[in-house]
PAKE-40849 format. One record per residue (C-alpha): residue number from 1; residue in three letters; chain; z, y, x. Coordinates in steps of 0.05 Angstrom, whole numbers. Each point is the difference from the previous one (the first is absolute). Layout:
NODE     k     r   c        z        y        x
NODE   NUM   ALA   A        Z        Y        X
...
//
This chain:
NODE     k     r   c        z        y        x
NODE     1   UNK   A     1237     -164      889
NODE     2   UNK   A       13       67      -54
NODE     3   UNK   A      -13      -44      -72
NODE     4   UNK   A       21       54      -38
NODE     5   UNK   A      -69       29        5
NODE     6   UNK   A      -42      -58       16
NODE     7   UNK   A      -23      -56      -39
NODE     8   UNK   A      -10      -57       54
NODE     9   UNK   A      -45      -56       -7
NODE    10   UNK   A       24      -65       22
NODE    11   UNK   A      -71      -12       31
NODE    12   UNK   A        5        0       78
NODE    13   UNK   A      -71       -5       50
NODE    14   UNK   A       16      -47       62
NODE    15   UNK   A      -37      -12       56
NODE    16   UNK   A      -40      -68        1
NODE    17   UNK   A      -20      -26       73
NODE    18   UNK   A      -48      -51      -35
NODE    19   UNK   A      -52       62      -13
NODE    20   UNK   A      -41        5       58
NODE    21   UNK   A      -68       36       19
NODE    22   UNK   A      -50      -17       51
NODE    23   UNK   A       -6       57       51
NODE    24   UNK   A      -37        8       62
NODE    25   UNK   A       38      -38       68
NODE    26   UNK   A      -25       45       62
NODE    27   UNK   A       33      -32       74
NODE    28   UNK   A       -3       44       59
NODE    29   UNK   A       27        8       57
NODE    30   UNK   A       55       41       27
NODE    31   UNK   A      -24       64       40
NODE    32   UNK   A       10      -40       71
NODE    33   UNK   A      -51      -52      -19
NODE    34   UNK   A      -48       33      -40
NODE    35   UNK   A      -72       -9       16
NODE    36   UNK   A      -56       34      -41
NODE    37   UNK   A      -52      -41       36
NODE    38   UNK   A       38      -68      -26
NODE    39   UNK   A       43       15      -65
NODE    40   UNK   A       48      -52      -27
NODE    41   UNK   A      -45       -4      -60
NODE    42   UNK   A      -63      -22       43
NODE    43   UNK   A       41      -60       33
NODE    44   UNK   A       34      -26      -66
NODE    45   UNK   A      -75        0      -30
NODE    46   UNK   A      -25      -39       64
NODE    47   UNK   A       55      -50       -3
NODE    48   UNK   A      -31       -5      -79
NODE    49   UNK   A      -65        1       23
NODE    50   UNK   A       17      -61       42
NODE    51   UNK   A       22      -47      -54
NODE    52   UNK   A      -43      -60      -13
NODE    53   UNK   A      -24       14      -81
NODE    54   UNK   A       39      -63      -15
NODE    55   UNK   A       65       41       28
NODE    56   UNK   A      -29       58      -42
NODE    57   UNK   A       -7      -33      -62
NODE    58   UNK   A       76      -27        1
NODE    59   UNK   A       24       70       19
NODE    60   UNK   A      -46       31      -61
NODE    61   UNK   A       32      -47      -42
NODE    62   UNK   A       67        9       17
NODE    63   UNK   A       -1       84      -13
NODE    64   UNK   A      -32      -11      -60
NODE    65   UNK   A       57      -51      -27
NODE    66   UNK   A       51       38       32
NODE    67   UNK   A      -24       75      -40
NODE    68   UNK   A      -30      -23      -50
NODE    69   UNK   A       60      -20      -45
NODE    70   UNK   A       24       69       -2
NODE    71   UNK   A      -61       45        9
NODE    72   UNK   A      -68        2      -39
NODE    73   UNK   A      -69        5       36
NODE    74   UNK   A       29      -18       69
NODE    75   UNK   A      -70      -21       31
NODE    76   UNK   A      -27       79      -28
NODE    77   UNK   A       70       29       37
NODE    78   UNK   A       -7      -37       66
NODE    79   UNK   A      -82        6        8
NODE    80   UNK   A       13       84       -9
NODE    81   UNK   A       52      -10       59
NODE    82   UNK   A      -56      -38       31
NODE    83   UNK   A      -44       63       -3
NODE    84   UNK   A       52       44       24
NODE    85   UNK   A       13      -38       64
NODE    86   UNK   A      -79      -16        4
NODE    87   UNK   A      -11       77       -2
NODE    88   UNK   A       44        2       68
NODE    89   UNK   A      -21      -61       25
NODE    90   UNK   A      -79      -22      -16
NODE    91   UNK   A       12      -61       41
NODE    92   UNK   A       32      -21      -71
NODE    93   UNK   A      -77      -14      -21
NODE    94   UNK   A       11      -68       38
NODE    95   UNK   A       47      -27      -58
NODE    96   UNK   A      -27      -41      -49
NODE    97   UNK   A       14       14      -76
NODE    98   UNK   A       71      -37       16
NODE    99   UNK   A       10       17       51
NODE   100   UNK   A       -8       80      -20
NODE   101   UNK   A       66      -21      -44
NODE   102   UNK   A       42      -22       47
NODE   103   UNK   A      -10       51       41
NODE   104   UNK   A       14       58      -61
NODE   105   UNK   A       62      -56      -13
NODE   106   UNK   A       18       11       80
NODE   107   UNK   A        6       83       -9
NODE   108   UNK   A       34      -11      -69
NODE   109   UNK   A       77       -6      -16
NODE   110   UNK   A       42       -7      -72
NODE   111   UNK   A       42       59       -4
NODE   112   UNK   A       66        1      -54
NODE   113   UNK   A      -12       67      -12
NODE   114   UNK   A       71        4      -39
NODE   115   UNK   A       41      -56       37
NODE   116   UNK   A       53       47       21
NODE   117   UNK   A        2       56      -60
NODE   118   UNK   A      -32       27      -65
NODE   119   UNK   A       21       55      -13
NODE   120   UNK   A      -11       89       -6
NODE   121   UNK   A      -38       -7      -72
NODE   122   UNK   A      -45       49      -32
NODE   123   UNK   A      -34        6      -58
NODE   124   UNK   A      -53       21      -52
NODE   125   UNK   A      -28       -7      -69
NODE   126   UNK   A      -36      -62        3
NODE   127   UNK   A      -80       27        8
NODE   128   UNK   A      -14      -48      -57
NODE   129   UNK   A       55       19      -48
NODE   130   UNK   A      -13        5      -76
NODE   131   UNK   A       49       22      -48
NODE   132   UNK   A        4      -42      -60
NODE   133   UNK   A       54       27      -32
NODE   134   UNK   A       54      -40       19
NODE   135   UNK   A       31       55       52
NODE   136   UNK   A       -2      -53       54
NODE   137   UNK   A      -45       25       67
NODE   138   UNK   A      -30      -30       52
NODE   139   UNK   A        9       15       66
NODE   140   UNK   A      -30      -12       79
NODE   141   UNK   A       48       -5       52
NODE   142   UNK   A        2       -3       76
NODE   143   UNK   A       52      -24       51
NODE   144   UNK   A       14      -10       78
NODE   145   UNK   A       -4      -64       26
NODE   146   UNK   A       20      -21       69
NODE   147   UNK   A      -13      -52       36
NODE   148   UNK   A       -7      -29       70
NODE   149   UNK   A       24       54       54
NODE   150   UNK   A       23       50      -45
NODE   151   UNK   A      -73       27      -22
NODE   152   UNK   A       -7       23      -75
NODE   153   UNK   A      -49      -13      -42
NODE   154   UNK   A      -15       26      -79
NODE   155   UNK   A       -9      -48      -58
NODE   156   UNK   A       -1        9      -71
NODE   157   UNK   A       27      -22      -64
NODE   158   UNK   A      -14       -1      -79
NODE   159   UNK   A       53       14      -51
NODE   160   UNK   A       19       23      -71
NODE   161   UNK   A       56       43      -28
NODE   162   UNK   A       20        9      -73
NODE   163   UNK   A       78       29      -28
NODE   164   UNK   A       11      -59      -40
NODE   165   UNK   A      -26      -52       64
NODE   166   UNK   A       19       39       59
NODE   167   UNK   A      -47       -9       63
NODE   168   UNK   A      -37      -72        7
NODE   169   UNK   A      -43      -20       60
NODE   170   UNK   A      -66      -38        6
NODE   171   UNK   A        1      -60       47
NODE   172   UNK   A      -28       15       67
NODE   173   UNK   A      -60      -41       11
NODE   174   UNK   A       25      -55       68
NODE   175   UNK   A      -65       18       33
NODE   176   UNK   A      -22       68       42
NODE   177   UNK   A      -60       18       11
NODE   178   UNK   A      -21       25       75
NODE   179   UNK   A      -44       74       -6
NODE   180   UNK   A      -62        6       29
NODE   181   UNK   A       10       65       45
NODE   182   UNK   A      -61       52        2
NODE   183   UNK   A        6       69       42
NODE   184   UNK   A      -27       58      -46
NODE   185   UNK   A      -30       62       36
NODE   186   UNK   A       32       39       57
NODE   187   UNK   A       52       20      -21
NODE   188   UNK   A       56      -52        7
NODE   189   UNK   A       -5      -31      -67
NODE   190   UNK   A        2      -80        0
NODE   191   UNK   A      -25      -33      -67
NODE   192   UNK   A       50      -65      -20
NODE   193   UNK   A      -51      -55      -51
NODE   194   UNK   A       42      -43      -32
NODE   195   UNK   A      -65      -22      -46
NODE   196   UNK   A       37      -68       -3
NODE   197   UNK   A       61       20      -37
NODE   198   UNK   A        0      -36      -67
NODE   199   UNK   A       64       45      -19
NODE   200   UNK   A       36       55       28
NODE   201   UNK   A       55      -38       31
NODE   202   UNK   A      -44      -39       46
NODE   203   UNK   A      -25       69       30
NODE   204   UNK   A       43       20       67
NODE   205   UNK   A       -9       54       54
NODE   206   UNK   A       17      -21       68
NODE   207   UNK   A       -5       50       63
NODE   208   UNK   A      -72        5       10
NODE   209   UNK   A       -7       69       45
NODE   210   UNK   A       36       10       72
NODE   211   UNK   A       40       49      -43
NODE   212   UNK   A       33      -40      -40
NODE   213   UNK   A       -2      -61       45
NODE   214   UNK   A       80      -12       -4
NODE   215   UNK   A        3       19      -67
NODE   216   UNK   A      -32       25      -80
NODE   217   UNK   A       68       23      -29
NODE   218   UNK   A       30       31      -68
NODE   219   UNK   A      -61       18      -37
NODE   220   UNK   A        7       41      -48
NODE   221   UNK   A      -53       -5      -56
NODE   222   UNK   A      -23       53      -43
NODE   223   UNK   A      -49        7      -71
NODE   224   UNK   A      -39       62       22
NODE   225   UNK   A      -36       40      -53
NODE   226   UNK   A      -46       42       25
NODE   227   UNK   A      -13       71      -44
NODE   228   UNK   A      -58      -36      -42
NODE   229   UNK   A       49      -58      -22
NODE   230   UNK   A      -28      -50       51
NODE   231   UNK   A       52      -58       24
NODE   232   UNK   A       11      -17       70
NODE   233   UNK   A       48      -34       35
NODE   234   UNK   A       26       19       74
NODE   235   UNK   A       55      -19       29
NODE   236   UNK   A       38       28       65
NODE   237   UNK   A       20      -43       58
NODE   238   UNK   A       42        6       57
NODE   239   UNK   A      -42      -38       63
NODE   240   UNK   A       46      -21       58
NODE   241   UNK   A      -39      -19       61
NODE   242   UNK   A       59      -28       40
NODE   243   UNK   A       21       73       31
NODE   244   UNK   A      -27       53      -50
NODE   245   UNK   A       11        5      -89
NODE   246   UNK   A      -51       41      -35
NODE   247   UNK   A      -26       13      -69
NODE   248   UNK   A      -71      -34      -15
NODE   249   UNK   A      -27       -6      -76
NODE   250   UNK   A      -32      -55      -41
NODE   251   UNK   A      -46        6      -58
NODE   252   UNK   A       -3      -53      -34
NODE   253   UNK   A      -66      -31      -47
NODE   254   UNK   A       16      -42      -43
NODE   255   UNK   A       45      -37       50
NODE   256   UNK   A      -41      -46       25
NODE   257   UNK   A      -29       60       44
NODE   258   UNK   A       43       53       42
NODE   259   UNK   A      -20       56       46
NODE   260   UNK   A       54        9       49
NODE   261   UNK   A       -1       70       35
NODE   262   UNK   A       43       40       60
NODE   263   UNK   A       29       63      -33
NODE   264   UNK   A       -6       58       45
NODE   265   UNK   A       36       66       15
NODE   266   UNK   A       71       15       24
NODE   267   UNK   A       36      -30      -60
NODE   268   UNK   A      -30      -63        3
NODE   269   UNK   A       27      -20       64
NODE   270   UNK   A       54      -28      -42
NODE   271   UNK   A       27      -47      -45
NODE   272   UNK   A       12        3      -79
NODE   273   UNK   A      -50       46      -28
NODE   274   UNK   A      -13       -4      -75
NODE   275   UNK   A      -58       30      -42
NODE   276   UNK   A       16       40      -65
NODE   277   UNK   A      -53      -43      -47
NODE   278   UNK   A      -48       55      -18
NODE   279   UNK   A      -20       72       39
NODE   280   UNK   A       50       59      -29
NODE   281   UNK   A      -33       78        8
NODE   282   UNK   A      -57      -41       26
NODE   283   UNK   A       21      -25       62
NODE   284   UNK   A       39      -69       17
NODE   285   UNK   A       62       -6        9
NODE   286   UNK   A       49      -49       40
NODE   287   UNK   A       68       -8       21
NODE   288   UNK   A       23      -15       75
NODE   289   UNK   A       59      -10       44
NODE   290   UNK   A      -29       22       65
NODE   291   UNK   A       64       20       27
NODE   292   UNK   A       30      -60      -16
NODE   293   UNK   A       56       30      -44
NODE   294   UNK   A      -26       40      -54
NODE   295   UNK   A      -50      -12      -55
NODE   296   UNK   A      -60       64       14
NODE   297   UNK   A      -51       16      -55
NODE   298   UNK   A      -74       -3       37
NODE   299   UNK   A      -72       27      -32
NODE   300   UNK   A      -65       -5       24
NODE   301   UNK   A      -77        7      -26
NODE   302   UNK   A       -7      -70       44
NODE   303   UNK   A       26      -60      -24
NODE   304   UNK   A       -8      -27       74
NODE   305   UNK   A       40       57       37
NODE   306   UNK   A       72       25      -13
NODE   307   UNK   A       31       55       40
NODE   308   UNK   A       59       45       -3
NODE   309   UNK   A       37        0      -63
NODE   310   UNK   A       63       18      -25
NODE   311   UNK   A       70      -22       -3
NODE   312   UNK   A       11      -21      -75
NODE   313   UNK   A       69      -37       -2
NODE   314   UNK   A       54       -6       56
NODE   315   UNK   A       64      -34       -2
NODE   316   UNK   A       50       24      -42
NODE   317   UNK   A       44      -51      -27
NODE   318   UNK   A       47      -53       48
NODE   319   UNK   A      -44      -61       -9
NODE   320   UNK   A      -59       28       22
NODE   321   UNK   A       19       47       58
NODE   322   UNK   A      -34      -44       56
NODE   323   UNK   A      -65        1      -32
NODE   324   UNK   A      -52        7      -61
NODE   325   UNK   A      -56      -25      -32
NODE   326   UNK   A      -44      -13      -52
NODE   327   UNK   A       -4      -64      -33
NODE   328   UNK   A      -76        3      -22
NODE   329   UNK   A      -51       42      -29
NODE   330   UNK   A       30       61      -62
NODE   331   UNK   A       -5      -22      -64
NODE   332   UNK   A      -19       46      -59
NODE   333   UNK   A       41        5      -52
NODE   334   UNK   A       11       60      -57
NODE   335   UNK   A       50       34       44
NODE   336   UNK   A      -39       -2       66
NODE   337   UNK   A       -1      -43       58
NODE   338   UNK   A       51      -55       -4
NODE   339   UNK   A        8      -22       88
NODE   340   UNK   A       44      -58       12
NODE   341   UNK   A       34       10       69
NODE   342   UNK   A       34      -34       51
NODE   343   UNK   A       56       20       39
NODE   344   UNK   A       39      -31       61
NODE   345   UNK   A       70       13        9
NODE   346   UNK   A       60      -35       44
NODE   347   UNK   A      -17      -71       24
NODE   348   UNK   A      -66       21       -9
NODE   349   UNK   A       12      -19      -78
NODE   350   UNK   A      -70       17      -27
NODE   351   UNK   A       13       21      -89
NODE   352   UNK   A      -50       16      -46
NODE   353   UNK   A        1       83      -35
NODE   354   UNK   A      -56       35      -44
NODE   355   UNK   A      -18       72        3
NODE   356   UNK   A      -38       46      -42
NODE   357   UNK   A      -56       42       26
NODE   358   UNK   A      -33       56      -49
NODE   359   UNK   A      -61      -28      -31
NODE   360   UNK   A      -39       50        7
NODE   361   UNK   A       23       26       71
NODE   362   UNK   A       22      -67       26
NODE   363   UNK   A       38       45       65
NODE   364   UNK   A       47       27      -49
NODE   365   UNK   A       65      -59       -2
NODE   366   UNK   A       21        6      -73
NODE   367   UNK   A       60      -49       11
NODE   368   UNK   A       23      -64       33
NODE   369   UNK   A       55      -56        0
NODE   370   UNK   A       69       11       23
NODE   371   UNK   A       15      -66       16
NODE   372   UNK   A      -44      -59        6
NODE   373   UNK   A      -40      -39      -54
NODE   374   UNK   A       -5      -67       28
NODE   375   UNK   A       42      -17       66
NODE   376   UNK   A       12      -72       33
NODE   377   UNK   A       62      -42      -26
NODE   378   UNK   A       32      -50       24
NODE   379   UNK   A      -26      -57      -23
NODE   380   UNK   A      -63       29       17
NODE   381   UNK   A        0       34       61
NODE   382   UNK   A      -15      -53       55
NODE   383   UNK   A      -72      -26       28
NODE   384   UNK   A      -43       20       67
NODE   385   UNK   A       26       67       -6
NODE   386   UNK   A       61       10      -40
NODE   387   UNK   A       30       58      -48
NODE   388   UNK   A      -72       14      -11
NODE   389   UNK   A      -27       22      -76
NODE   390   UNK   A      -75       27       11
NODE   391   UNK   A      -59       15      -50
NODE   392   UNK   A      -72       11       14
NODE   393   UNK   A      -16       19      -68
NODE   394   UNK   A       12        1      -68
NODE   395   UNK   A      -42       16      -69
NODE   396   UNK   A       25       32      -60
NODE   397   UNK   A      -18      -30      -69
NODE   398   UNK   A       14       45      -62
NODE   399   UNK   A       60       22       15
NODE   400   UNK   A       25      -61       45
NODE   401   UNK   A        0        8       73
NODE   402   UNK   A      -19      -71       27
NODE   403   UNK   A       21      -16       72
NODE   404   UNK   A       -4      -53       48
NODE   405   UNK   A       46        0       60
NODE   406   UNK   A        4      -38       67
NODE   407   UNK   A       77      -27       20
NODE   408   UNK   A       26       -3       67
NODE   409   UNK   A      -80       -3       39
NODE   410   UNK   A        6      -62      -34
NODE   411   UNK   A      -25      -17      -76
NODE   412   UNK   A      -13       45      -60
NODE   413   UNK   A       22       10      -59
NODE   414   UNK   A       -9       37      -72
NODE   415   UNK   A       45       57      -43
NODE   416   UNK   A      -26       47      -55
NODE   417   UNK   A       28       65      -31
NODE   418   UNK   A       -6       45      -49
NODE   419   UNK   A      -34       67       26
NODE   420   UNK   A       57       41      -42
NODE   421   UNK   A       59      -36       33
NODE   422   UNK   A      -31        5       69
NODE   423   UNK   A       -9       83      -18
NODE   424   UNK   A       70       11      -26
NODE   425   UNK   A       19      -30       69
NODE   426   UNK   A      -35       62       37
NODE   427   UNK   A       34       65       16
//
């Protein structure tokens, strides 16, 4: 990868198949054998219902030991699969107290939610930063997992950066805590409660909605201020249901508490959309790839709903002729909006540019990169998909742009620049 402009941290983020979640376990049956009248669920909890409470007891037992070593409040996680089944099935009320746990410990499975990859980073200003002087900044960061049969999931991270230390990482806590899912109005939005996160890390976001049942990928977080100086923190999605990728957006609160919502209109029926991080002329502002090939500029009074838009920036230059896009939400700087791209070119070779955008008028392209920032190398370039350099986000500090990247679908990694260097680059 281009050192001349990057500093690169020797700090890498692997996947770690130890890290596992409880998440619901729903058998059916395929369409030829399906029967309303009789569900699957029903006869596995008759076959519970059946056990002597001497059998019962053993079997309690045994989840408990077998979860408890790597999860926290596992009898509170299996009795609220209890009531979830028990809402579908009231013959449930025949359980006694342990007998209510084996059966939430029958419809419940450990999930390595990063087994396979970690990867696709983004990242913020820590929401509990302080300055004190030193220069150094903290920062919140999300990544894709994947785990068992390809399906995505978002987890987070805690980290520092100074000049003088580079970036450093806080340990991920070896436990995950399973949400406590809550459907919010009419309107599509699914709440995600992860009141027992005792840190960040331990907080992930598995597919929850039919949308996004084969997949939560690439979020891209961004620190919204709103025109009165209020913080908040949204991120956009891409939600893969097994046939279909859309945008969808998360708010976050405090991050033990998300709102997870389907983004409508005609540019939201696809993937990598970024939000500028506050309204400009009063309206918000996003960049798309609708088409698949070019990054479009998009506004709208609605946070919700995105349509039309605007080519912005189309392939120019060799290594990007295939395709475009953005690599997370602008970032404000004196000059305007700094946009790191991404651009695919032969071998499907994905590299790393930057463009300018006017910072006032954000569809006026002041200037971009020539040739590309950050590109795979060979010592580099292999994993689940190789020749692969991707970002989700970045954040500048002072005048240091700060970005994590993901390597070959596979890990991620860490670089820094300064802001001048990366300008004199543009054209």
């Amino acid at each position: 990868m281009s050192r001349s402009l990057f500093q690169h941290s020797r700090l890498h983020v692997r996947p770690d198949p130890s890290r596992t979640v409880i998440r619901p376990f729903s058998p059916s049956y395929p369409d030829p054998f399906r029967d309303d009248e009789h569900p699957r669920t029903r006869k596995i909890v008759e076959r519970i219902l059946a056990l002597g409470e001497e059998d019962i007891g053993r079997k309690c037992a045994m989840a408990l030991d077998a979860l408890g070593g790597r999860h926290r409040n596992v009898e509170e996680t299996l009795l609220r699969r209890y009531d979830e089944i028990r809402e579908q099935l009231p013959i449930c009320d025949e359980a006694s107290d342990k007998g209510r746990l084996v059966i939430g410990a029958y419809f419940s499975e450990e999930y390595s939610f990063e087994a396979a990859a970690l990867f696709n980073p983004s990242m913020v200003v820590h929401p509990e930063h302080e300055d004190d002087g030193s220069g150094a900044v903290r920062f919140l960061m999300s990544l894709r997992g994947i785990g068992e049969g390809h399906i995505s999931s978002v987890t987070f991270r805690t980290g520092r950066w100074s000049e003088k230390d580079g970036f450093a990482l806080d340990d991920a806590s070896p436990q995950a805590v399973s949400p406590r899912i809550e459907k919010v109005n009419g309107d599509g939005s699914t709440c995600i409660v992860c009141e027992g996160s005792e840190d960040v890390s331990e907080t992930v976001l598995f597919p929850v909605t039919d949308s996004q049942r084969q997949g939560i990928e690439d979020l891209r977080l961004c620190r919204f201020v709103e025109d009165d100086g209020e913080v908040k923190y949204y991120g956009t999605y891409t939600a893969f249901d097994g046939r279909d990728a859309r945008s969808e957006l998360l708010r976050g609160t405090g991050f033990k508490s998300f709102e997870v919502s389907p983004l409508t209109g005609s540019a939201a029926a696809a993937k990598g959309m970024a939000l500028f991080p506050r309204k400009i002329g009063g309206r918000y502002v996003m960049l798309g790839r609708q088409d698949n090939e070019n990054i479009w500029l998009l506004e709208s009074d609605d946070l919700h709903h995105w349509d039309g838009g605007a080519k912005l920036i189309e392939p120019r230059f060799s290594w990007e002729f295939a395709q475009m896009g953005n690599c997370g939400s602008p970032m404000e700087i004196d000059e305007g909006w700094l946009v790191i791209t991404h651009g695919v070119g032969m071998a499907r070779t994905y590299c790393l540019g930057a463009a300018l955008l006017d910072r006032d008028d954000p569809s006026k392209v002041l200037k971009r990169t020539a040739q590309p920032i950050l590109k795979p190398s060979a010592k580099e370039r292999d994993g689940y998909v190789p020749n692969v350099v991707y970002s989700c986000g970045g954040m500048v500090h002072g005048r240091t742009l700060l970005l994590p990247y993901g390597v070959a679908d596979n890990f991620a990694s860490f670089a820094s620049c300064p802001i001048d260097d990366l300008l004199a680059r543009m054209s």
